[in-house]
C-alpha positions, 0 to 999 in steps of 0.5 A: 809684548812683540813676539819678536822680543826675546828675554834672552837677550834682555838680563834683569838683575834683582837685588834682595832676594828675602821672600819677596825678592827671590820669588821676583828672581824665579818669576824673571827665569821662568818668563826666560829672562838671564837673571843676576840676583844680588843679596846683600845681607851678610850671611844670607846668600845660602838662604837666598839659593835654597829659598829660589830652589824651594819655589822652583821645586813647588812651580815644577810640581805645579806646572808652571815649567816648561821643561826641568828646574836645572834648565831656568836655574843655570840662568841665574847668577847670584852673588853680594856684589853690586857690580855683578850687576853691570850687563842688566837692562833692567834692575828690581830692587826690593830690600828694607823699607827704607829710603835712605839704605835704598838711595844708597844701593841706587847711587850704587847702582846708577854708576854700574848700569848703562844709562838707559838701563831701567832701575825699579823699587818694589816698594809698596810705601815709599813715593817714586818720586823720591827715589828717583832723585838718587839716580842719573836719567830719572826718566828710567826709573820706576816702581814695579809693586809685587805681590808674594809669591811672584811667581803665581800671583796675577798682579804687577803695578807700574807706577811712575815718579813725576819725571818716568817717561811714559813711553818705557812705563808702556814697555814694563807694562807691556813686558809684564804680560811675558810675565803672566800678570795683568799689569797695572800703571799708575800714571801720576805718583800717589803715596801708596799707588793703586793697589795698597790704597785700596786696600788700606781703606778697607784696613782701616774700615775693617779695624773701625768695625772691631776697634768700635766694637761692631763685630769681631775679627771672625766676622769681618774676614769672613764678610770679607770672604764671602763679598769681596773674595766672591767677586773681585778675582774675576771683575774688580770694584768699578765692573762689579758696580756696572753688573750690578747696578750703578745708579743703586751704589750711588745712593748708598754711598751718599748715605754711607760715606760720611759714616765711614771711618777717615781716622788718619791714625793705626786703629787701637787693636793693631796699636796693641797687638804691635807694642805687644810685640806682635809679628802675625803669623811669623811669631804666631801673636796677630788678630789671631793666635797660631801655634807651630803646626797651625803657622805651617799649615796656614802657609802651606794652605795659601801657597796651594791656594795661590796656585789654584786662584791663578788657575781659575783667574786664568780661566777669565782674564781682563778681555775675556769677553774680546775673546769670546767675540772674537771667537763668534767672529771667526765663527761667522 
């Protein structure tokens, strides 16, 4: 991004301020941005401030600010109309996974924004080019995927739809470096876009391993701790192949591929845990059972946690190995 472009002069509305949306919103504000935060939910307003309120409290004592919380919150407009939206350049939407309460709110909001404004979704499931169809210049439109909490984690996928413009798909791409995230585009719509689809393969294989009974849920988050945990914050699949071996990968995967799962269906432990009424950590019944005081401290665990990856993983950025020769460069 320019050091010419200032985020003072570029408001952004974000519309849903649930986990997801608020910590977007604190994101938005703390890379200087004015922000207008639109929730919709009868009722829900109050929560919405307390919840952008927490995350600053916690990115203040962390670090992350640049002077006090009141200094970013009085960019911050929040309120339950849409129209209050009307000066944004661009709009974040992330409400309820659900194509027809979205294409509504971006009917709405098609009609509020100026014609050039970029309107994204969040959504991690619903294809862009779906929900381009609800609004004017669909060339604007995209789909900017998160990862909670917004406002620590290094990830932000830019996905376009089959009619986004390359050219603004570049500028959220570049933009997304003034919000501290090692961008990501997919440059063609696939459901489930770049991220989700590599993480469901390894969903899937994962449910295979205990549905078939090859090894228990333990087991396999902690193989996938200690493997993939290991590496990928620092290199990703495609440079850990390079650094280990390539030719090597290519064997196994000749051996290993047909004896994958490829089942099209959710496997028959989620299906039960689900139809149980199970939510995960939010009811406490999931793979694993949590009482109260361990749901607490679980959710007080990663959000530390978030805080000290996104240290360490800013210790080795994407083109840490450019800055180091540079760094030889200007030694001579």
């Amino acid at each position: 991004m320019s050091r010419e472009f200032d985020p003072k002069t570029f408001p952004i509305g974000v519309i849903g301020l649930g986990m997801m949306g608020s910590s977007i919103a604190v994101c938005m504000l703390i890379a200087g941005h004015p922000v207008t935060g639109v929730e919709l939910v009868e009722g829900a307003l109050e929560d919405a401030k307390l919840r952008i309120k927490g995350h600053f409290k916690l990115a203040e004592e962390k670090g992350l600010l640049n002077g006090p919380t009141e200094n970013y919150l009085k960019n911050l407009h929040v309120s339950s109309d849409l129209s209050t939206l009307k000066d944004c350049q661009l709009v974040i939407e992330s409400i309820k996974e659900d194509i027809n309460i979205k294409g509504d709110v971006f009917k709405a909001v098609d009609k509020i924004v100026a014609k050039d404004a970029f309107i994204t979704s969040n959504t991690s499931a619903i294809p862009i080019s779906d929900l381009q169809v609800f609004v004017s210049n669909p060339e604007r439109f995209f789909g900017l995927h998160w990862m909670e909490p917004a406002f620590t984690t290094r990830f932000l996928e830019v996905i376009c739809g089959d009619k986004s413009d390359l050219k603004k798909a570049q500028f959220l791409y570049d933009l997304g470096e003034l919000w501290q995230k090692e961008t990501v585009l997919l440059k063609k719509d696939i459901p489930g876009f770049i991220a989700n689809r590599l993480m469901y393969a390894m969903y899937r294989e994962a449910m295979h391993l205990v549905d078939e009974d090859y090894a228990s849920v333990e087991d396999v988050d902690r193989a996938c701790r200690n493997v993939a945990g290991y590496f990928i914050p620092m290199m990703g699949v495609f440079r850990w192949m390079d650094f280990t071996g390539i030719a090597s990968y290519r064997k196994v995967m000749k051996d290993l591929f047909p004896t994958l799962d490829n089942s099209d269906a959710p496997g028959k432990l989620i299906n039960k845990i689900v139809n149980e009424g199970g939510t995960g950590i939010f009811n406490g019944k999931g793979f694993y059972q949590y009482t109260e005081e361990e749901k607490k401290i679980w959710q007080e665990l990663y959000s530390n946690f978030s805080f000290e990856i996104r240290d360490l993983t800013l210790k080795y950025p994407a083109d840490i190995v450019q800055q180091k020769l540079k760094e030889k460069e200007e030694k001579g």
